[in-house]
C-alpha positions as CSV (number, residue, x, y, z in Angstrom):
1,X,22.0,-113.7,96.0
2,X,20.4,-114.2,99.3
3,X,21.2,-111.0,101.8
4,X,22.5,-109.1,99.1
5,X,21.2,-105.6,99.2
6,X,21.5,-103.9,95.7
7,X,24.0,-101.0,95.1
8,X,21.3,-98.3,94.5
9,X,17.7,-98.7,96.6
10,X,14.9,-97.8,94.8
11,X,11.1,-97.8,95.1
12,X,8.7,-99.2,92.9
13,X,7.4,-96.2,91.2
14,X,5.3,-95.5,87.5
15,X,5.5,-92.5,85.9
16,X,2.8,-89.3,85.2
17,X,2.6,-85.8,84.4
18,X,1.4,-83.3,86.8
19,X,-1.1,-80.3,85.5
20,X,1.7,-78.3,83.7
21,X,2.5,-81.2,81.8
22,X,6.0,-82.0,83.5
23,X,6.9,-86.3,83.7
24,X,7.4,-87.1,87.0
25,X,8.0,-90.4,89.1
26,X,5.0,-91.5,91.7
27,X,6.5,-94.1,94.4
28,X,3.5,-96.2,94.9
29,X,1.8,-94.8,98.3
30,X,4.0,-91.8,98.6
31,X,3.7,-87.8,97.0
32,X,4.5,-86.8,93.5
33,X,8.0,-85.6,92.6
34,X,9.0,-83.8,90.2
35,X,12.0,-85.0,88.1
36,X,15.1,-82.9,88.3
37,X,15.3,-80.9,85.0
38,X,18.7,-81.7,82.7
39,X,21.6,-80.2,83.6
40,X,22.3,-77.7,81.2
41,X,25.0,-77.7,78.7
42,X,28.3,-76.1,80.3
43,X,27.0,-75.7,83.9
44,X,29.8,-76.5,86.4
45,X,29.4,-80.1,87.6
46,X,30.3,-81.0,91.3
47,X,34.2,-82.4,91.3
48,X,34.6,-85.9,91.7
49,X,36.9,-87.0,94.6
50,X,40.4,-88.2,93.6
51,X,41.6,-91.6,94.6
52,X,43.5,-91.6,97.8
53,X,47.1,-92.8,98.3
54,X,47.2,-95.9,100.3
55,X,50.5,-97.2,102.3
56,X,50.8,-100.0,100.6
57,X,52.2,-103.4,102.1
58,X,55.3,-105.3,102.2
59,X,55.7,-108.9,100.1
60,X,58.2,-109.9,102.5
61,X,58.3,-109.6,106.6
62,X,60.5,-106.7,108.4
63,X,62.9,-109.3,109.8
64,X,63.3,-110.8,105.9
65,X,66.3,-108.9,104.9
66,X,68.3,-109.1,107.4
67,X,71.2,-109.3,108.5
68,X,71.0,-106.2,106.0
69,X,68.9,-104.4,107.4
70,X,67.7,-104.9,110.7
71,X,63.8,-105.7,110.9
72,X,63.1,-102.6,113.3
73,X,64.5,-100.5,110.4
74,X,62.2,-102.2,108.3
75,X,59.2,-101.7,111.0
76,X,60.0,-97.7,111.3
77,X,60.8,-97.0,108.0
78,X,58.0,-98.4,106.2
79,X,55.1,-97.9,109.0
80,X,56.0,-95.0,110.6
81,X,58.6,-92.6,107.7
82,X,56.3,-93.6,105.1
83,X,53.0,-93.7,106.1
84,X,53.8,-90.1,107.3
85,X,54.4,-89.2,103.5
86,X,51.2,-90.7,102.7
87,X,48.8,-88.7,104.9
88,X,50.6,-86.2,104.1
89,X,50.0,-86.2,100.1
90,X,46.3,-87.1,100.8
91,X,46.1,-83.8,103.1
92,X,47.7,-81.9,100.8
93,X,45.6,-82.5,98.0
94,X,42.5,-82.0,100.1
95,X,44.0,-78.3,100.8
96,X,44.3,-78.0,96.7
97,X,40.7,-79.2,96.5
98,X,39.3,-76.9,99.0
99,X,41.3,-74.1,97.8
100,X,40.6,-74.4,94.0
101,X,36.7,-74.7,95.1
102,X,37.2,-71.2,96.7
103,X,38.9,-70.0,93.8
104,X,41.6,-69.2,96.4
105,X,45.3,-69.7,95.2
106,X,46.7,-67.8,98.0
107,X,49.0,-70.9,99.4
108,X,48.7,-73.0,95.9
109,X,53.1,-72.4,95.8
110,X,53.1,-73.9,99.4
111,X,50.9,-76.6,98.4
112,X,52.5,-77.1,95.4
113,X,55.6,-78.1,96.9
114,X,54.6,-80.1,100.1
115,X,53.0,-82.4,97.5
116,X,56.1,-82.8,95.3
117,X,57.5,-83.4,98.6
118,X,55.5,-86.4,99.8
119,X,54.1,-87.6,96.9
120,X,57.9,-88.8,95.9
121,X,58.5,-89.9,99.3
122,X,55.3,-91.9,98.4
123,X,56.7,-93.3,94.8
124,X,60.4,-93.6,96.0
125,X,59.5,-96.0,99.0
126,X,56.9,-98.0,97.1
127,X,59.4,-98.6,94.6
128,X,62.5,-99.3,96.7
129,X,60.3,-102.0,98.7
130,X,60.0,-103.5,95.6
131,X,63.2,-103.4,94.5
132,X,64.2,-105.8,97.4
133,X,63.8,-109.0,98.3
134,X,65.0,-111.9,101.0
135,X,67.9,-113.6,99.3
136,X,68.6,-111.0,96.7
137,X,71.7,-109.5,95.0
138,X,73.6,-111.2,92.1
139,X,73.6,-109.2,88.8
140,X,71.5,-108.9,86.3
141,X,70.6,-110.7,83.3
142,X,69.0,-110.4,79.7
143,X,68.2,-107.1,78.1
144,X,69.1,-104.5,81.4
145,X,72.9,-106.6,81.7
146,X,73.0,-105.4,78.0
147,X,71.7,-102.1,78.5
148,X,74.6,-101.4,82.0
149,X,77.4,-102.9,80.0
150,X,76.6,-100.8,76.9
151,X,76.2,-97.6,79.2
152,X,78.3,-97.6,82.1
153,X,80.9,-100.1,80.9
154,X,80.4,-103.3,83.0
155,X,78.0,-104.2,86.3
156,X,81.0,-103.3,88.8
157,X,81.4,-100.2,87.3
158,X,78.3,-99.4,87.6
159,X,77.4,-100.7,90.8
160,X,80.6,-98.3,92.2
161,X,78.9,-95.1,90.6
162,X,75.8,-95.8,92.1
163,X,77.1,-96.3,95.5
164,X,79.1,-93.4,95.3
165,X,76.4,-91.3,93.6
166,X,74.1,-92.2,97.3
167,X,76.7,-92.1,99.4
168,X,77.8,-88.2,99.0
169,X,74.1,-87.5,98.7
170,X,74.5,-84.0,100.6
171,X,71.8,-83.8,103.2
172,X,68.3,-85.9,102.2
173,X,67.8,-88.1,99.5
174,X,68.1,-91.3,96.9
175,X,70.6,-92.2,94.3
176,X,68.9,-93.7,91.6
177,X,69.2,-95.7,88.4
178,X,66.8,-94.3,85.8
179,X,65.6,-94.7,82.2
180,X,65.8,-91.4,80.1
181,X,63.6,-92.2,77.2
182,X,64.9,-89.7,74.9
183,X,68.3,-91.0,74.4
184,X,67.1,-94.7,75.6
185,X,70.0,-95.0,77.8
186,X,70.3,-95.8,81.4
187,X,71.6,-93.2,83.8
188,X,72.2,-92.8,87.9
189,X,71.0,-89.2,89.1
190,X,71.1,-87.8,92.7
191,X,67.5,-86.8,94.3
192,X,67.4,-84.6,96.7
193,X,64.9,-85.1,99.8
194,X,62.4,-86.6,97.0
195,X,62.0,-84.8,94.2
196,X,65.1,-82.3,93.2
197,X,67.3,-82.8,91.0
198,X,65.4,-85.7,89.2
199,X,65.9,-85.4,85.3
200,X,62.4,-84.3,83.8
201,X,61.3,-88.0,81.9
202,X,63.8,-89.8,83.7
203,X,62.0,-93.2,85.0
204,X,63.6,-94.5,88.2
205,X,64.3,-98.6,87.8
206,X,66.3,-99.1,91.0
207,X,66.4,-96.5,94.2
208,X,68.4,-96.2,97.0
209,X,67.0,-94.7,100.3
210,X,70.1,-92.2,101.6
211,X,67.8,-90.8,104.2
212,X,69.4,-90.9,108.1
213,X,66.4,-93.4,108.9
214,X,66.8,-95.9,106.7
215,X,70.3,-97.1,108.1
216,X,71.4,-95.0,111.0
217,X,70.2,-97.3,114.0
218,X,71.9,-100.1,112.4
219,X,74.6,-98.6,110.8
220,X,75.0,-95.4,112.8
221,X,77.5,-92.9,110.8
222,X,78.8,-95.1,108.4
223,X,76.3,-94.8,105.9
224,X,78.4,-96.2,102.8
225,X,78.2,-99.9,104.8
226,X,74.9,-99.4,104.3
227,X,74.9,-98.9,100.7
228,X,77.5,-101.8,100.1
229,X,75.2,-103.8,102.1
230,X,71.8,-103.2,100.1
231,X,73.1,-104.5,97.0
232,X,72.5,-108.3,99.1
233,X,69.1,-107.3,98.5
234,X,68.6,-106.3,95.2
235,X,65.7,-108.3,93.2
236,X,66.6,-107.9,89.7
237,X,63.1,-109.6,88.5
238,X,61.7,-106.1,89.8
239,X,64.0,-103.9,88.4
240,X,64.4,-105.6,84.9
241,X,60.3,-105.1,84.9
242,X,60.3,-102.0,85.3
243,X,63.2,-101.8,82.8
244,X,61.0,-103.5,80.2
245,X,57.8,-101.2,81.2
246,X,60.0,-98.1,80.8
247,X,61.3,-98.7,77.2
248,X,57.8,-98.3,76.2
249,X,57.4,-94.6,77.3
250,X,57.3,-92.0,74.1
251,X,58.1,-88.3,74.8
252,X,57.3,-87.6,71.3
253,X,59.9,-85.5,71.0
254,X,61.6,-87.1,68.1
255,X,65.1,-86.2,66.6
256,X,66.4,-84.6,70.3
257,X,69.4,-87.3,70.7
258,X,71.8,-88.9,68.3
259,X,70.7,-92.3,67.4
260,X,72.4,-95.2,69.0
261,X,75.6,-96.0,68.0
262,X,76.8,-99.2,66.9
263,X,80.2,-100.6,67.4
């Protein structure tokens, strides 16, 4: 195409053999040089850079969900709280990187568990963003209204568990609806800041944000407004995707629950 430079420049070149015998490449109008010799087999090749976290954007504008929440919530939350999380992973891992490269492992605990920190910060908020949506709410449908009414008895029983489960949250943290894939059930479990508490292969479908700023300027201390509120917001198309995606995971760890009982 015209003004389209090619990925990798090279110069026309043919190839020779200097007096020891050894190939090389001869640019036309430049000096011989030698070809690199093969790597040999099991020397240590240079580490390839991992792919960096990105904040990623919103599908809807800050103002969208209100009167819910407030757009300047939306604004803060998801610009300032976290993108902070973000930088934060990608620094991190840049630590473990130059660390491991100086075979020193002296801070590798520390390290270990600011990522855990805001690396779930990172998951949790892209999820809940897309968990929500102007005009949301209503119920479910399909396979996950099947799935709530077999294992929590009925929607309004469920939605009471898990706005009780976030509202006495103590401290920092989510309430969650995950997927456990060894049982194949649905369950609600309590996070704490981002990452404690979390059930090891549970798959989080639906979160809820119980951190101070995701409410407190609009809602100040009464946080459980706050969680009655969010379920206005709820897009179930989301969350009965991810529902679908999770059922697919396989622990391989066969015969570790009962099989499903049938009524």
């Amino acid at each position: 195409m015209p003004g389209r430079r090619p990925l990798l420049e090279t110069s026309p070149s043919r190839i020779g053999h200097d007096r020891a015998g050894r190939e090389h490449s001869q640019p036309r109008g430049g000096a011989i040089k030698p070809r690199r010799a093969a790597r040999p087999l099991g020397a240590t090749h240079k580490e390839v850079p991992m792919a960096r976290y990105v904040l990623p954007d919103l599908e809807y504008d800050f103002g969208a969900l209100e009167p819910h929440i407030s757009g300047h919530i939306m604004e803060l939350h998801h610009g300032k709280h976290h993108k902070t999380y973000v930088d934060k992973a990608n620094e991190t891992l840049e630590q473990m990187d130059e660390g491991r490269q100086k075979r020193d492992f002296s801070r590798i605990a520390s390290l270990e568990k600011a990522l855990a920190f805001n690396l779930s910060g990172h998951v949790l908020h892209s999820i809940f963003w897309k968990n929500m949506r102007p005009k949301g709410g209503d119920r479910p449908k399909g396979e996950l209204a099947h799935a709530i009414e077999r294992d929590f008895g009925g929607f309004e029983a469920f939605k009471a568990q898990l706005t009780e489960v976030s509202a006495t949250v103590m401290g920092s943290g989510w309430g969650a609806l995950v997927y456990e894939p060894i049982a194949q059930r649905l369950l609600t479990c309590q996070i704490y800041d981002h990452q404690s508490n979390l059930s090891q292969g549970g798959i989080a479908l639906l979160v809820i944000d119980a951190w101070e700023h995701a409410y407190y300027l609009q809602y100040k201390n009464q946080k459980t407004a706050f969680f009655q509120a969010v379920w206005n917001t709820w897009n179930w198309d989301d969350i009965e995707a991810r529902f679908h995606a999770a059922r697919k995971v396989n622990l391989l760890v066969p015969h570790a629950a009962e099989p499903e009982r049938t009524a």
